[in-house]
Each structure stands twice: as structure tokens, then as C-alpha cells.
C-alpha positions as semicolon CSV with decimal commas, in nm:
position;residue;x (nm);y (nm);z (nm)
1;X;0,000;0,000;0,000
2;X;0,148;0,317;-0,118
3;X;0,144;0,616;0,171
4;X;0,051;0,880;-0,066
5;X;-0,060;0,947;-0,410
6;X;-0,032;1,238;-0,594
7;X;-0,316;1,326;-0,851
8;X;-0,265;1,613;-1,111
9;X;-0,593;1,736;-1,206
10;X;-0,463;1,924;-1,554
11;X;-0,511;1,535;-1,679
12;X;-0,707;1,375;-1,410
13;X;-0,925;1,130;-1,634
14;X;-0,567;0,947;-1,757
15;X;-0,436;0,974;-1,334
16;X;-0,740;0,773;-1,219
17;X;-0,687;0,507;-1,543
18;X;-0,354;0,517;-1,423
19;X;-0,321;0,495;-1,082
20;X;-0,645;0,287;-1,088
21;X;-0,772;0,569;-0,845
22;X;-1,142;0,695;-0,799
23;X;-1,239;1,025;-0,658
24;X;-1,484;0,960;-0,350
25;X;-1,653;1,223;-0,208
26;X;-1,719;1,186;0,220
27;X;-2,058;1,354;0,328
28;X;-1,940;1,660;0,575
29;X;-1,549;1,534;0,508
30;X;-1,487;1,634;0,140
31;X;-1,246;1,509;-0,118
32;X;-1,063;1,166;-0,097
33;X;-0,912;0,895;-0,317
34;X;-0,999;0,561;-0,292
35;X;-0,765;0,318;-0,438
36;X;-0,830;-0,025;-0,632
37;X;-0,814;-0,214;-0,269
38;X;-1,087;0,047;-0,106
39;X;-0,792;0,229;0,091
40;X;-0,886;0,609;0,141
41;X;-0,659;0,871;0,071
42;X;-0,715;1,214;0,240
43;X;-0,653;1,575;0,028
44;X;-0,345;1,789;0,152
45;X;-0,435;2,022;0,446
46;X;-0,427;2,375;0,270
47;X;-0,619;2,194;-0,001
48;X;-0,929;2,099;0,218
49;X;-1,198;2,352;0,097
50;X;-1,079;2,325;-0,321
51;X;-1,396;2,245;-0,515
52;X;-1,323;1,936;-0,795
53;X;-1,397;2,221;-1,067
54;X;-1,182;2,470;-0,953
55;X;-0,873;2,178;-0,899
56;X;-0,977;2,068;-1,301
57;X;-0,932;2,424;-1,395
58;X;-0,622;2,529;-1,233
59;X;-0,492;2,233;-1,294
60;X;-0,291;2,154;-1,003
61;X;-0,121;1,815;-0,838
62;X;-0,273;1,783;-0,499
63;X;-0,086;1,517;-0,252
64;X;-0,346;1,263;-0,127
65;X;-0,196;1,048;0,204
66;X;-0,352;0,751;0,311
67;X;-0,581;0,775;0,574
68;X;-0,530;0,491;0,894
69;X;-0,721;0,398;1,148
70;X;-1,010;0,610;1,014
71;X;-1,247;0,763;1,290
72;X;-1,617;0,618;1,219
73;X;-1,774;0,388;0,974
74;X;-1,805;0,515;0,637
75;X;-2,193;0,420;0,549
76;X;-2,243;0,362;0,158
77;X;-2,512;0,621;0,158
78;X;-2,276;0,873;0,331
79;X;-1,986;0,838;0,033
80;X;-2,003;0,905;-0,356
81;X;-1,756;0,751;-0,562
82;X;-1,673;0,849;-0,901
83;X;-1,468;0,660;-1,181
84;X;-1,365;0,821;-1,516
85;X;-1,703;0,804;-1,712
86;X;-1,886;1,012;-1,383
87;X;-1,563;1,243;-1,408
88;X;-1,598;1,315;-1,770
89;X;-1,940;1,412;-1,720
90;X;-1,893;1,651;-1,481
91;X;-1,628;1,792;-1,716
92;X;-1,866;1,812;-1,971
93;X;-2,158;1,900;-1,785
94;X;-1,979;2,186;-1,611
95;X;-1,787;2,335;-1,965
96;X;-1,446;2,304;-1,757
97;X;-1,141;2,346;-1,990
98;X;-0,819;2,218;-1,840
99;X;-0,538;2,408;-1,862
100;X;-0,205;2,299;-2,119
101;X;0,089;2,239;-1,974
């Protein structure tokens, strides 16, 4: 199990085919990556309060570190995961344009 993964959102649809990551969003906790073995990674501190359009946009790399011993049980109706195809429709649906590098 890695300790961190780092996700660069100028080309985030190839990073999660990549890294076989998914984006999961936490009711009242945020952002998070959940790898291909259900491990949760938690968004850098300063990066807490980015919105998912505004990360696409700016295209940044944001430092995700795995999260242990994680306080709670995660209920399914409490978490939202997306893959690529949910990710390329909020591109789409949203009219984001991602920066060139």
C-alpha cells in the first residue's frame, strides 16, 4: 500500500486510469481517493476547501496520504464515488477546460 498518491488534475481522467484511483466524495469530510483495494486517501491540508472544478481548472497536483485507522464507519449512503465516465461528465456537464501544460 502506497502512503501517498499524488493526482494532477490538468489530466485527471488518464491519473485515475492510471493509478487505478477513484475520486470519493465523504458527506461533511470532502475530497478523498480511494484506491483499487478500497484504501482512502485524504486531500493535503491547505487543499481541504478546493472544489473538484476549480482543482480541473487550475490544474494543479494535490498530494493525497492515506488515511489509517479512520475515525467512524463510512456508510455507503454517506460516500459518492466516481470513476472516469462520472468524471468526464462533470467535465462536460460543467464546460471546464483544463489548462495545457
Amino acid at each position: 500500500m502506497e502512503k501517498k498518491v499524488i493526482v494532477n488534475f490538468n489530466d485527471v481522467l488518464s491519473e485515475l486510469e492510471k493509478k487505478k484511483i477513484k475520486l470519493c466524495f465523504l458527506r461533511g469530510k470532502g475530497l478523498f481517493i480511494e484506491d483499487e483495494h478500497k484504501e482512502l486517501y485524504q486531500m493535503e491540508m491547505h487543499r481541504h476547501s478546493s472544489c473538484l472544478d476549480k482543482l480541473i481548472e487550475e490544474g494543479v497536483s494535490v498530494e493525497f496520504n492515506v488515511v489509517e485507522n479512520f475515525v467512524g464507519v463510512i456508510n455507503d449512503w454517506e460516500k459518492e464515488v466516481w470513476s472516469v465516465p462520472e468524471v468526464k461528465a462533470f467535465i462536460t456537464r460543467n464546460n471546464l477546460q483544463m489548462i495545457s501544460s
